[in-house]
C-alpha positions as CSV (number, residue, x, y, z in Angstrom):
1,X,140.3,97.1,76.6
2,X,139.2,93.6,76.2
3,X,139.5,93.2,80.1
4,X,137.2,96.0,80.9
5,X,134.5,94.5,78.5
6,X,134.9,91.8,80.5
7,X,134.0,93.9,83.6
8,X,131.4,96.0,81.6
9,X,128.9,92.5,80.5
10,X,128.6,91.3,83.9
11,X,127.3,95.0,85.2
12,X,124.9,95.6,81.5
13,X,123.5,92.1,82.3
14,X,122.3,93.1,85.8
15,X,121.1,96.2,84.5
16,X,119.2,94.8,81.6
17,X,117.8,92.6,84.1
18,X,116.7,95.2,86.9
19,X,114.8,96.6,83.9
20,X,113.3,94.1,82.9
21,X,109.2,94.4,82.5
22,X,107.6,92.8,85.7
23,X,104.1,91.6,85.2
24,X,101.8,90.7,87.7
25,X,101.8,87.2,87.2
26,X,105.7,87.0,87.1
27,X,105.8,89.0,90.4
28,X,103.4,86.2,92.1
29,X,105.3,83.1,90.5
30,X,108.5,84.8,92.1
31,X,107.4,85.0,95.3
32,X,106.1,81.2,94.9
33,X,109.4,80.3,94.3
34,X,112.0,82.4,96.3
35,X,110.1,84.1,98.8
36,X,111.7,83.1,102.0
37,X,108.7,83.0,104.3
38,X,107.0,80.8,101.5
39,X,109.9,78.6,101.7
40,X,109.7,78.0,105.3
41,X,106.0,76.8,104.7
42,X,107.4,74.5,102.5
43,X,109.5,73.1,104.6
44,X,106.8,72.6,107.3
45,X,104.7,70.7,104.5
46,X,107.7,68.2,103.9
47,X,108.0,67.7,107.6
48,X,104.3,66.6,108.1
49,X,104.5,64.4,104.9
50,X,107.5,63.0,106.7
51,X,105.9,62.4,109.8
52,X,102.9,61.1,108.1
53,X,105.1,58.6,106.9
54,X,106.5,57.7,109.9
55,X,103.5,56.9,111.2
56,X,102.7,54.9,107.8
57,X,105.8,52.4,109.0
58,X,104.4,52.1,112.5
59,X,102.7,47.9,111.0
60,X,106.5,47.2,109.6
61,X,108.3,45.1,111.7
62,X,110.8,46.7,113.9
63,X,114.5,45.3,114.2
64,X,117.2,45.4,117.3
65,X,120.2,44.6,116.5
66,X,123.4,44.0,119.8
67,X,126.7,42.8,119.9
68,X,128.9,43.2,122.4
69,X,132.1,41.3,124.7
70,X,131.3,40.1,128.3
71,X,133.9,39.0,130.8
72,X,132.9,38.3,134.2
73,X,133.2,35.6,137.3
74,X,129.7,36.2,138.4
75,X,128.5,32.7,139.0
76,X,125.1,32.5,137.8
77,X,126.3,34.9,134.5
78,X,129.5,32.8,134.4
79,X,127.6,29.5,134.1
80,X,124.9,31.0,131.7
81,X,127.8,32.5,129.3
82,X,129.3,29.0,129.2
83,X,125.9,27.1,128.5
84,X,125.3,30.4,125.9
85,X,128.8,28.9,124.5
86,X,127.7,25.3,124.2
87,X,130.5,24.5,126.3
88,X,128.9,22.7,129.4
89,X,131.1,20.0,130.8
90,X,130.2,17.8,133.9
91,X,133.3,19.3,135.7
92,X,131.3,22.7,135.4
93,X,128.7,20.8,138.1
94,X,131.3,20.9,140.6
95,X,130.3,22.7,143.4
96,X,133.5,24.5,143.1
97,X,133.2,25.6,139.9
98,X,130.0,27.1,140.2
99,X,130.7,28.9,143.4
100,X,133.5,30.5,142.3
101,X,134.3,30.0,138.9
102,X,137.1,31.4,136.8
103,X,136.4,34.5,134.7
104,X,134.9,33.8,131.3
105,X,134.8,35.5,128.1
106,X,132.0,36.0,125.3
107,X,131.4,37.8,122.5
108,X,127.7,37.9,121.6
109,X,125.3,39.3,119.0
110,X,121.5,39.2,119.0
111,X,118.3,39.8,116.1
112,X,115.1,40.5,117.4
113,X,112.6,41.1,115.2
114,X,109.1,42.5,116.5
115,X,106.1,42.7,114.3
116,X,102.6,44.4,115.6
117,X,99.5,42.2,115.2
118,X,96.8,43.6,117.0
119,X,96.9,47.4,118.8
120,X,93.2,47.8,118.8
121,X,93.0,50.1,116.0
122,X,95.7,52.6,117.0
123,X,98.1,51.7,114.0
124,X,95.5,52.3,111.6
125,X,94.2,55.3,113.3
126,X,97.8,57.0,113.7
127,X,98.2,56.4,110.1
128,X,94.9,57.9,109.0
129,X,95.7,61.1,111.0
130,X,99.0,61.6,110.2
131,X,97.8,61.9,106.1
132,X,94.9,64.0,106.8
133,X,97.8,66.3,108.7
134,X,99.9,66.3,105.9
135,X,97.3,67.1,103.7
136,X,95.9,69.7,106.1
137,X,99.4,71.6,106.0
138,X,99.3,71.3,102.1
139,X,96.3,72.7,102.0
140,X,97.4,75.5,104.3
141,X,100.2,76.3,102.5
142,X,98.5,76.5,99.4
143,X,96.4,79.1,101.0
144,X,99.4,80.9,102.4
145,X,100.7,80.9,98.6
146,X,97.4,82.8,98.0
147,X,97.4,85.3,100.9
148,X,101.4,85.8,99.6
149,X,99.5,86.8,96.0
150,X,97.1,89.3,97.7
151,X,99.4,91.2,99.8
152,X,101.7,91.6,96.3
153,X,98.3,92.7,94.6
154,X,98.2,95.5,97.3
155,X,102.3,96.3,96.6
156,X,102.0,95.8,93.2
157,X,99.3,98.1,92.2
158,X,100.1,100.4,95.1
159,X,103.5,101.4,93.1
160,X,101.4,101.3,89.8
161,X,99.3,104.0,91.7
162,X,101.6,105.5,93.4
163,X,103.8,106.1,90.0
164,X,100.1,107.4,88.3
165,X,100.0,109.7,91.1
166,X,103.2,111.2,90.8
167,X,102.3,112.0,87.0
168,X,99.4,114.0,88.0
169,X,101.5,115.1,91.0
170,X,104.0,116.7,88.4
171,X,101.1,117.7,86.2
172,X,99.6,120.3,89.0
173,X,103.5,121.4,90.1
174,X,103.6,122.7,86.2
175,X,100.3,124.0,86.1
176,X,101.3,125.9,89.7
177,X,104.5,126.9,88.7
178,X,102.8,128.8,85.4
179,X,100.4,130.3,87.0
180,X,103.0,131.6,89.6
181,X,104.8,133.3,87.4
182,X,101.8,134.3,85.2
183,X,100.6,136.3,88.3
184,X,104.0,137.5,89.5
185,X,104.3,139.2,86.4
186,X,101.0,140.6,86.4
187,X,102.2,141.7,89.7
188,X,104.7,143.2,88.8
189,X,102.8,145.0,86.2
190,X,101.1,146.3,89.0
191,X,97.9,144.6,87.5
192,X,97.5,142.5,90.3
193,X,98.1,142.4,94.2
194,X,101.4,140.7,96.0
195,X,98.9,138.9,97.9
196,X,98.4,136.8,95.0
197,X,101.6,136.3,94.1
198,X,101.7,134.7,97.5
199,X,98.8,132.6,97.3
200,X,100.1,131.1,94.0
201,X,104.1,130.9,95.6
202,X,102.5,129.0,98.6
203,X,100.1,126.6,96.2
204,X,103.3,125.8,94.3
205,X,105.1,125.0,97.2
206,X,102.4,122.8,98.3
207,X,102.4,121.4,94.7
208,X,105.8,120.5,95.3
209,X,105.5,119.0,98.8
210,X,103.0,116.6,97.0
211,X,105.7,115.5,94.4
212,X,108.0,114.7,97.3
213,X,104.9,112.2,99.1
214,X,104.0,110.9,95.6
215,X,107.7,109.9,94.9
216,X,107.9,108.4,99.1
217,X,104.9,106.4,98.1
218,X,106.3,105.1,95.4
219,X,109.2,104.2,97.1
220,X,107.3,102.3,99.9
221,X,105.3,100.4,97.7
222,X,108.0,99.1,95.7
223,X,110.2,98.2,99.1
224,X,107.3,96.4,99.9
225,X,106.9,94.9,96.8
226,X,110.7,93.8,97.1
227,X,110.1,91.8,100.3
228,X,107.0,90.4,99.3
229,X,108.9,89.1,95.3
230,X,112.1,88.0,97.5
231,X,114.3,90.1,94.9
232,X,114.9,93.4,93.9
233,X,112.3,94.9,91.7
234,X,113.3,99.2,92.3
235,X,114.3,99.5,88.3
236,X,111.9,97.1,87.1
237,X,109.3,98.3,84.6
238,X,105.4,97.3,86.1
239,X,104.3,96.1,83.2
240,X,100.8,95.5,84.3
241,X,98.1,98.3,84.1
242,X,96.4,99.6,87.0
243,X,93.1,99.5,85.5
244,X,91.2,96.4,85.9
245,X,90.0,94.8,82.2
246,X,86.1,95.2,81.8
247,X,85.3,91.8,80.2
248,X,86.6,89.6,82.9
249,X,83.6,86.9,84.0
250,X,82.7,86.9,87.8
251,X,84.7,83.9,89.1
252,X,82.9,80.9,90.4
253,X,83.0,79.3,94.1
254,X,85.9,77.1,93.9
255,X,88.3,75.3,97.2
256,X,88.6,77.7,99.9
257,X,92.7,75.8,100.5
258,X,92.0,77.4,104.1
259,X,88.8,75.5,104.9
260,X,90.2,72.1,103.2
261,X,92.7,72.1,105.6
262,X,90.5,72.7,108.9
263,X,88.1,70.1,107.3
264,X,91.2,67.5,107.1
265,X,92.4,68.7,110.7
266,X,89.0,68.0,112.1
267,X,89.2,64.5,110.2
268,X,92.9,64.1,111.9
269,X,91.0,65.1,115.1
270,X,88.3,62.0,114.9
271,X,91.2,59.6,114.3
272,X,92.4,61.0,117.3
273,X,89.5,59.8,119.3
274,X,89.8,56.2,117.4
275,X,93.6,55.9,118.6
276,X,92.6,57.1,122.2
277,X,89.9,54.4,122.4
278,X,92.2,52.1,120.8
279,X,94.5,52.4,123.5
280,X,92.1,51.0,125.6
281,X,92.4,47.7,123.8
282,X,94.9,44.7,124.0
283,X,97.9,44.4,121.9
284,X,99.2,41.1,120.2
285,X,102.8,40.9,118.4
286,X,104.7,38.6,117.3
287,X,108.5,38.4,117.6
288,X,111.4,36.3,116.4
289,X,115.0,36.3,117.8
290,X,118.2,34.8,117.1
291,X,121.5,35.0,119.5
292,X,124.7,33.6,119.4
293,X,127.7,33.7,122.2
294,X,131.1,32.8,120.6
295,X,134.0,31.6,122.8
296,X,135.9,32.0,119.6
297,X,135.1,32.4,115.8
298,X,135.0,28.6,115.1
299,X,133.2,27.6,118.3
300,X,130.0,28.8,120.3
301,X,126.5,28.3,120.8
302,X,123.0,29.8,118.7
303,X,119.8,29.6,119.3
304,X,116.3,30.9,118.0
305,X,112.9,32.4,119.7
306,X,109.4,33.0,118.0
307,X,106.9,34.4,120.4
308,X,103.5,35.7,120.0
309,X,102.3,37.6,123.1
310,X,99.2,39.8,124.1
311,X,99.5,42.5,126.6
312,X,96.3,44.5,128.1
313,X,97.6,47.7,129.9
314,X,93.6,49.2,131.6
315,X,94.3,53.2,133.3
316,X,91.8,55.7,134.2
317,X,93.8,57.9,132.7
318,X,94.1,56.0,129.3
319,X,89.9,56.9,129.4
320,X,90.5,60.6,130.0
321,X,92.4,60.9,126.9
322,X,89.6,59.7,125.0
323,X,87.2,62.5,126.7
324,X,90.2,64.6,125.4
325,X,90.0,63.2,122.5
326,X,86.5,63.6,121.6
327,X,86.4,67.2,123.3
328,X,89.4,68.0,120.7
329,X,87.3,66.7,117.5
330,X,84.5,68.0,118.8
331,X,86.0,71.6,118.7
332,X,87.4,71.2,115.9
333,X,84.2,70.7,113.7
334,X,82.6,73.5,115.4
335,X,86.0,75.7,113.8
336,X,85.7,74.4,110.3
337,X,81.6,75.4,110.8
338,X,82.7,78.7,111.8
339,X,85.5,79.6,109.5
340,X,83.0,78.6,106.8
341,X,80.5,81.4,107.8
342,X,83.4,83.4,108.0
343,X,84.2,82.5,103.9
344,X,80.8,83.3,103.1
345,X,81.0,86.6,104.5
346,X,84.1,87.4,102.9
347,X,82.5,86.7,100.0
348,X,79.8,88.9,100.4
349,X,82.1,91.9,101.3
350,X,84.4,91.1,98.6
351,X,81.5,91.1,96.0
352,X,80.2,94.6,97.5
353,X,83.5,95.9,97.2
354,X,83.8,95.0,93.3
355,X,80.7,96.2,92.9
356,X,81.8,99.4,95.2
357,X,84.9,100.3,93.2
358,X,83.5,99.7,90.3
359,X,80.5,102.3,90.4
360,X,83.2,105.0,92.0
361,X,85.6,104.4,88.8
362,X,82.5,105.4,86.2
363,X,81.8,108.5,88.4
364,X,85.7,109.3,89.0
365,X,86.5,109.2,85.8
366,X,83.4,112.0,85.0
367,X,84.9,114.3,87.8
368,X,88.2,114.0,86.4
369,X,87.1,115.1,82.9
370,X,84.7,117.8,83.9
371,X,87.3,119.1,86.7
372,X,89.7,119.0,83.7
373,X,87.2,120.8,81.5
374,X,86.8,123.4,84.4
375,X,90.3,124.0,84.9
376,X,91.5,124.8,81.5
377,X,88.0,127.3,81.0
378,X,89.2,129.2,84.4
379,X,92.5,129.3,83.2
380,X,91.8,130.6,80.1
381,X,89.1,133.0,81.9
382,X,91.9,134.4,84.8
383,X,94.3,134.9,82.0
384,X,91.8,137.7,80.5
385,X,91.0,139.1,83.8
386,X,87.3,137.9,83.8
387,X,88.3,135.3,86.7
388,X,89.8,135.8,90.1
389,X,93.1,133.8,91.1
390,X,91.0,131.7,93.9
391,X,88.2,130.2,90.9
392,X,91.5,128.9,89.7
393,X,93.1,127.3,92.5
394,X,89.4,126.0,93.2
395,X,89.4,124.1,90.0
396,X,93.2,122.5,90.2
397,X,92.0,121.3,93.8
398,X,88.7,119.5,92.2
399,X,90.6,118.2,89.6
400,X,93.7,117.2,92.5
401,X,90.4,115.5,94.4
402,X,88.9,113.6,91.3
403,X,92.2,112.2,90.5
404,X,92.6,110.9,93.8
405,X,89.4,109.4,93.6
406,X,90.2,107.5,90.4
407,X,93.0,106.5,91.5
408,X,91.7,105.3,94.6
409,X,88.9,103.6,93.3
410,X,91.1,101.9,90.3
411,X,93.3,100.4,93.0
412,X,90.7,99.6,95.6
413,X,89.0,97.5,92.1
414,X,92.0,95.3,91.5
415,X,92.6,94.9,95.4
416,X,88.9,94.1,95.7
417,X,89.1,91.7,93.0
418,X,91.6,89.6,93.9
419,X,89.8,89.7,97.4
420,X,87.4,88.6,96.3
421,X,89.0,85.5,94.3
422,X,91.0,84.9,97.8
423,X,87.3,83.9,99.6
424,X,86.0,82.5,96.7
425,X,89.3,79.8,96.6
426,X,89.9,80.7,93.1
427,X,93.9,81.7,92.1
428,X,94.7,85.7,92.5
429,X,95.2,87.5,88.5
430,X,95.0,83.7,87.4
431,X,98.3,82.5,88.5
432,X,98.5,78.8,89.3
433,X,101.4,76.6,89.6
């Protein structure tokens, strides 16, 4: 007994779990966090803060560090290894001996350490560009995080549709199936023709056919929901309404994350065309060395170097890459100009969306309760015989349509809205980090 408690907890704690209330909010912060396409940006942004800092280390010093064991009876390295060894004697002067001298051995180790003066303002320039990268990628995925939050908007309140629609679905398969056997009893009364017992059998079955797409688009909105979370949300409970609340302020402009990272790529861009003229300039660095060659661990020869040097390399094609260069910057200013007309007429559309939805919800939600109003005084009226069957089926479609259309518009509102806070840089349903 005791062992199949055991077995039991696990499976009630996945269950209690799977049905657990899902809220908007929590469906975004999920999707933050375990999503695995969000992830991947994520990676990407740790990449270009890495290489960002790689190019932050380009004005350390740089350090080479050899060691190795020579033997040879080359005469000009052979002489060379012994002088390396402090072991010059005047013997080693002989013409002999430094035509063909024995075979020496050395075991040597060198430190060079090189440290960048001057490069003409490519250091500098490299360094600039690679933050305004990283920050451009940030900024990017930040906005990616935000398109993630709109598409779930679109699952999210699909299935919260979708489930409304298969009440109302249900609703007109119960209304059909009464009225079908309403007038198959009148027909069989002989009160009534078998044509209508048809028209209602057929209405049902189209009824019923719209329960079957109701429950398929419920479903696909929750699959896509699924993939868009990065978990399993089929049992969960969506605990946020479809209807949008009516005493939400209009949001403000705030940081389009899309725009602030084509404004920081076009910054990355100009220090581009600073590098590219930099590497027209000359270079100056400075570098210290220090080299031994050891006949043996208590005897050999050291010795130190400090240099400073300046090198000027001129190429035509060194001033091509600034044309590239500028050409490069230059187009990228002339995206971040249009991708900013582009916000502003996102916004625009966005607002006449809201605005759009918004007046189609108030006049919905009068053709639902009028078609309602309609269908139960038609029902009432064919009952008695003062109505014929089709003044019924008329009413259940208007009422079918004006659903629909509430439906449709309440969906199209929360879609619109967070639209609308997407172009306007503002977080979707309020969800920040």
């Amino acid at each position: 007994m005791i062992q199949r408690l055991k077995l039991l907890l696990p499976l009630a704690a996945l269950s209690l779990q799977a049905q657990a209330p899902l809220s908007i909010q929590d469906a975004i912060r999920a999707a933050w966090s375990g999503q695995a396409g969000l992830q991947a940006g994520e990676a990407m942004v740790a990449r270009a803060r890495a290489e960002a800092a790689v190019q932050d280390s380009l004005r350390l010093p740089s350090a080479v560090l050899g060691a190795g064991l020579l033997r040879t009876d080359e005469p000009m390295m052979a002489f060379g290894t012994r002088l390396d060894q402090a072991r010059i004697t005047p013997a080693d002067f002989q013409p002999s001996s430094l035509n063909r001298p024995d075979p020496i051995t050395g075991l040597g180790a060198s430190l060079t350490l090189s440290q960048p003066l001057y490069a003409g303002g490519r250091l500098d320039a490299a360094r600039r560009a690679g933050n305004d990268l990283a920050g451009a990628e940030a900024s990017a995925q930040e906005h990616r995080k935000q398109q993630a939050a709109l598409a779930i908007c679109r699952a999210y309140f699909g299935a919260q549709a979708a489930g409304q629609g298969l009440s109302y679905a249900e609703d007109s398969l119960k209304q059909a199936a009464e009225m079908e056997r309403f007038v198959q009893a009148r027909v069989d009364q002989g009160l009534m023709l078998k044509s209508e017992s048809e028209r209602t059998r057929a209405y049902r079955a189209q009824c019923e056919a719209g329960v079957v797409e109701a429950r398929a688009r419920i479903d696909s909105a929750r699959s896509a929901l699924a993939l868009l979370v990065g978990q399993d949300v089929a049992a969960a409970e969506l605990s946020t309404p479809l209807e949008a609340p009516e005493d939400l302020e209009a949001p403000a402009p705030g940081t389009r994350q899309d725009l602030a990272a084509m404004r920081q790529q076009a910054a990355a861009a100009e220090e581009g065309v600073a590098a590219a003229r930099g590497g027209l300039k000359p270079e100056v660095g400075l570098q210290v060395s220090a080299g031994t060659m050891r006949d043996g661990l208590d005897s050999g020869g050291t010795w130190t170097t400090l240099s400073v040097g300046a090198k000027w390399t001129f190429s035509f094609a060194g001033s091509r890459r600034v044309d590239a260069a500028r050409a490069e910057a230059r187009s990228a200013q002339l995206a971040v100009k249009w991708q900013a007309a582009v916000a502003d007429q996102e916004v625009q559309e966005a607002r006449r969306a809201v605005a759009s939805a918004s007046a189609k919800i108030a006049f919905a939600r009068t053709a639902v309760t009028a078609s309602e109003t309609v269908r139960t005084i038609r029902a009432a009226r064919h009952r008695e015989g003062l109505l014929p069957l089709v003044e019924v089926l008329d009413a259940e479609s208007g009422l079918a349509g004006a659903r629909a259309l509430l439906l449709a518009s309440q969906f199209e509102l929360r879609v619109s809205e967070a639209q609308l806070d997407l172009a306007l840089g503002q977080p979707i349903e309020h969800v920040k980090e």
